[in-house]
N, C-alpha and C positions, 0 to 999 in steps of 0.2 A: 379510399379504395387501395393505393397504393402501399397505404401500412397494412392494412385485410393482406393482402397479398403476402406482404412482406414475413408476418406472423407464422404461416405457413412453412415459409423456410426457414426458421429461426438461426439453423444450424451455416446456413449461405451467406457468404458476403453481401453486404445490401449495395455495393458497388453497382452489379453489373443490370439487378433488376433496376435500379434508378433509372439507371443509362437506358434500358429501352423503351420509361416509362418517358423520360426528356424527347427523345426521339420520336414517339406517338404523337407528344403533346406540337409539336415542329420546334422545338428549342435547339439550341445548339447540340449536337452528338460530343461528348470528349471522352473520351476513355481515362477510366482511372489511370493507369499508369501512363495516357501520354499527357497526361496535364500540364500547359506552362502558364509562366505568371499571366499571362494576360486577362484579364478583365474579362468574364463571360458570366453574362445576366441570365440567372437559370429561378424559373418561380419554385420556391420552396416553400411556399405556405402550406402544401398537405404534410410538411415535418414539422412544424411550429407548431405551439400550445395558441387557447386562445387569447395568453398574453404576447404571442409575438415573441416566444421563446422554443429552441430546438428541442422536441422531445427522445429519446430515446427507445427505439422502438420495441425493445425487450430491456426489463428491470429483473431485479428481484421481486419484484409487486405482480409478475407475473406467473402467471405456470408453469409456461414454457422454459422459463430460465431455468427453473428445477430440474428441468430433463437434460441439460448442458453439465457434462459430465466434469472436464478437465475445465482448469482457466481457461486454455488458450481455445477454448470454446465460447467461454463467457467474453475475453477481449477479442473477438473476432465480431459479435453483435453489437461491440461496440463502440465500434467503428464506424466515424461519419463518412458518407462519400465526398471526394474532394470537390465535386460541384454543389453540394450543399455546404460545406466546409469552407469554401472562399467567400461562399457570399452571403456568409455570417457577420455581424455587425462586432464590435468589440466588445461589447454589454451582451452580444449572445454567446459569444463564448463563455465569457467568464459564467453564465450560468449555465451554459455545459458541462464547463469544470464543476460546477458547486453539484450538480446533477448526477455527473458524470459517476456512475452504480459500483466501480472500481476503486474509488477514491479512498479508500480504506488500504490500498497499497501502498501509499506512501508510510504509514508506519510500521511497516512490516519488516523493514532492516533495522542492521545494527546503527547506522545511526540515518538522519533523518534526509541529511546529503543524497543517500544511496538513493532512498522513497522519494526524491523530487527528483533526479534525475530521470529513476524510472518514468515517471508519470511524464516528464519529457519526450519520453518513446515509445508509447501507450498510448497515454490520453490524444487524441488529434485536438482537440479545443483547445489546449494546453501548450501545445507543439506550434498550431496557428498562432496563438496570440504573442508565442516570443517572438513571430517571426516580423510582427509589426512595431510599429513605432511607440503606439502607446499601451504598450502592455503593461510598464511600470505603472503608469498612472490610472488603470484601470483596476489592478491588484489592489496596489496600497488605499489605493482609496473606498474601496471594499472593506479590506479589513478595518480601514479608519469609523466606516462609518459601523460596521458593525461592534467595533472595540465600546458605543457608548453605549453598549446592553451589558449590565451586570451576569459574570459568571456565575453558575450553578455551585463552583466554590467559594462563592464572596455571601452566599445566601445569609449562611446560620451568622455570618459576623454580621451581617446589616441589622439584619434583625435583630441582634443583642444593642447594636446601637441605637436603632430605632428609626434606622434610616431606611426610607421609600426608596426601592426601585424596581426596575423593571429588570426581571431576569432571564435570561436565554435559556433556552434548554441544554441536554449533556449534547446533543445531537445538532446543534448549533452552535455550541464548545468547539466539537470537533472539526467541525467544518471548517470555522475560524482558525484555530490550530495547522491544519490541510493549508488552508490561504498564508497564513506566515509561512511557513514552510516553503511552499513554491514561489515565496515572492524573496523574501532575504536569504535564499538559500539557495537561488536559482544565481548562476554567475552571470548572464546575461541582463542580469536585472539589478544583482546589487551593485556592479559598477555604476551604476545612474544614482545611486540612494543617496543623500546626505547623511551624515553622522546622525541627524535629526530624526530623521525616518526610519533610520535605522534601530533606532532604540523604541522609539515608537512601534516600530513592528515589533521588536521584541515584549515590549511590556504589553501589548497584545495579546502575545498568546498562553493559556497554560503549560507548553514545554518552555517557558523562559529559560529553565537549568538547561537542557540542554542546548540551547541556542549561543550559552554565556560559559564559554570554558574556563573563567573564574569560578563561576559554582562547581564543575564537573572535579569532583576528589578521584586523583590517580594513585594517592598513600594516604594511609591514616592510623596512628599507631594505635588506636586500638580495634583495631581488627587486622585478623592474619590474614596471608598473602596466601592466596590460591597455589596450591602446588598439583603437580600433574602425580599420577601414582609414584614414577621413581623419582619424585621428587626437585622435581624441575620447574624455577618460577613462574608464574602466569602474568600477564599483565591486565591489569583489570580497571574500570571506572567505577565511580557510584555516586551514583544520579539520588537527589532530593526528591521524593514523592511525595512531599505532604501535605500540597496545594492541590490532587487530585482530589474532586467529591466522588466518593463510591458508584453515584450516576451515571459519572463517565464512563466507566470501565464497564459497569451493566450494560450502555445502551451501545459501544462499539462491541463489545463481543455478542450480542444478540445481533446486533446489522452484520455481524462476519459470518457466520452460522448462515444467518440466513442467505447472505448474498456468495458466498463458497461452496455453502451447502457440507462444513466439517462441523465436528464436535467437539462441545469445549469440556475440558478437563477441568481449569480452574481461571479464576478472572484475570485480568491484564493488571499487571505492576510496569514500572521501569527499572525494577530496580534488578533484574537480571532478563537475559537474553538468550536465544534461541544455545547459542555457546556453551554458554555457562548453564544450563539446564539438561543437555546433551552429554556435555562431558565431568563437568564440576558436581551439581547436586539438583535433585528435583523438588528439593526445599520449597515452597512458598517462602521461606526464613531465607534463600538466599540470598544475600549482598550483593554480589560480584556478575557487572556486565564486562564481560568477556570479548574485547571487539574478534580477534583470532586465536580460532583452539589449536593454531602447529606445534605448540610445544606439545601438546599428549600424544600428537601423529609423530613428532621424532625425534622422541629420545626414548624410544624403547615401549612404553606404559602400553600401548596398544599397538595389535597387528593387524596388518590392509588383508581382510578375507576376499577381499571383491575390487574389482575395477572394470568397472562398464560403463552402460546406460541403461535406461529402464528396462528394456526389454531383455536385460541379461539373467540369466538361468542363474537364480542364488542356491546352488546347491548347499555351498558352505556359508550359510546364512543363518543366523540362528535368533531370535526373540534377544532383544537385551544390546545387540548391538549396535552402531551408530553410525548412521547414512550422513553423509558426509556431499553435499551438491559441489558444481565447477565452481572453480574458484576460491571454493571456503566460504560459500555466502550466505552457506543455511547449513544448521546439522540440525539431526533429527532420529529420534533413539528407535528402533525394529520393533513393534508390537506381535500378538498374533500366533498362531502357532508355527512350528517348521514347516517349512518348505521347499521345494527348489523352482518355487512359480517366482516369474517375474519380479523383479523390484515395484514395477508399475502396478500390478496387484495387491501389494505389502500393503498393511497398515504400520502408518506411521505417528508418531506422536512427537508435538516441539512445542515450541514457543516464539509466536508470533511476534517481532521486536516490542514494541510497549504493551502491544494488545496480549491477547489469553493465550495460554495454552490448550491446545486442539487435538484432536485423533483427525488425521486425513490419511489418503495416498498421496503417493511422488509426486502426481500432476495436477495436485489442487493450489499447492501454490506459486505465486508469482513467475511472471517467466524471467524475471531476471536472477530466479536460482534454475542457471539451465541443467537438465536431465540429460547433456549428452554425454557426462562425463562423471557418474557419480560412482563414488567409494565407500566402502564398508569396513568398517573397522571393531576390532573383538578385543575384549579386555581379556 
């Protein structure tokens, strides 16, 4: 009944209906925001699957979520209440996280740091389980046991060998990949890791290159060095792709589509980024991950037409130019025809860090590229 209910208002924090359905029920009353540590037994079983797992009461598997325009509409349903959210067991978080309909944000920066971080201030299942004791050993040992199911890129060599195994799918790749990530990437965790663990997580996962800044090339002479138009050097990485099976990249950009609701232009590489597709070239054939584009913002190459936020009036905005979010943490090239409507109504086109490049608007992704400060820049 409770979730019936909840469905309803898809678009409402599930906070505050919880709280008056606890209240009905005679449980303890708390208010989301006055919540303290203490210990309060509240029955969550109408959230739980019927394995005794937290369900989410809007997915992408839903309708409703289709009608959720912006992200910060999608991470607002999904959002646990803190009275359900403390008196989650450790084993239900962590399949919170694995659940958790967002979880495709952590690869959406330039490097993989940023996307755990995020998901540190997003995800609540996530944000819970650092805040306990055994978070490290709830992670690694997740990924441990799932590291003994053969990747979706180890297929075609088994098989030439003639060796049995059981193989995961692209979409339990990924998840695995998400699980490294938050776990040897998260600071509050690697300090507990052993050198042992630690490599173990890495050889875990499919981004091993970038986890191991011995793979990552920052020169290599035979390829030239990114230059901004008047000719000013870029600094750039480049990332080994070639342990990716084409799978992967199918089934995270089909789960992005559907769970953003943007359009893909063309499939997810690593081996360029949101950056360097923006400012450098819109190649598939590009090389060059780009961590920051300031050199083409100042040394002349291009000029700022804009400085606002979404809602700012782009009269001098034109098809072809390059929106530029706070901080430098997403660029993203003006589709579309002219206008002087909103940035917020633009169509935009980028590239998602590993994953595809997409047609959206300003507000489809991540809120850690915030819109209160973004710039537009004209070659």
């Amino acid at each position: 009944m409770v979730r019936k209910l909840f469905l309803k208002g898809a678009k409402k924090i599930v906070a505050f209906a919880l709280t008056a359905t606890i209240a009905a029920q005679g449980s303890v009353l708390v208010k989301a925001g006055d919540y303290t540590k203490e210990e309060i037994k509240v029955d969550i079983s109408e959230w739980l699957s019927k394995d005794g797992y937290y369900v989410y009461p809007l997915t992408p598997k839903n309708p409703e979520w289709q009608e959720l325009e912006d992200y910060l509409d999608k991470l607002e349903v999904c959002k646990i209440p803190p009275e359900i959210l403390k008196n989650l067991s450790d084993e239900q978080l962590l399949q919170a996280i694995i659940d958790y309909p967002l979880i495709y944000d952590v690869f959406f920066f330039s490097t993989l740091k940023e996307g755990t971080d995020h998901l540190a201030k997003t995800c609540d299942a996530y944000s819970e389980l650092l805040q306990r004791d055994g978070a490290k050993e709830v992670l690694f040992n997740e990924v441990i046991r799932r590291k003994t199911v053969e990747p979706v890129s180890m297929m075609t060599q088994n098989k030439e060998n003639n060796l049995e195994t059981v193989s995961m799918t692209a979409e339990d790749e990924i998840i695995l990949d998400a699980l490294v990530a938050l776990t040897v990437l998260q600071e509050k965790i690697d300090i507990e890791l052993s050198d042992e663990e630690a490599i173990a997580l890495a050889d875990a996962s499919t981004l091993v290159d970038i986890y191991d800044p011995a793979i990552t090339i920052s020169e290599r002479a035979d390829v030239a060095v990114p230059m901004t138009p008047n000719g000013t050097r870029v600094y750039y990485v480049m990332y080994n792709c070639e342990h990716f099976a084409p799978a992967y990249h199918v089934t995270a950009d089909s789960a992005i589509m559907n769970t953003y609701g943007v359009t893909l232009v063309s499939t997810g590489t690593c081996r360029y980024n949101c950056h360097s597709y923006a400012w450098h070239s819109q190649s598939t054939d590009n090389p060059y991950w780009i961590p920051d584009p300031n050199p083409y913002m100042t040394d002349g190459s291009y000029t700022r037409v804009m400085n606002g936020n979404v809602n700012t009036n782009a009269t001098s905005v034109v098809p072809g130019d390059i929106v530029v979010y706070t901080g430098r943490s997403h660029s993203a090239i003006l589709t579309g025809s002219v206008s002087g409507e909103p940035i917020a109504t633009r169509t935009l086109i980028s590239k998602w860090g590993i994953s595809g490049v997409f047609i959206h608007r300003t507000t489809q992704v991540p809120s850690d590229y915030p819109t209160d400060s973004l710039s537009v820049w004209h070659r």
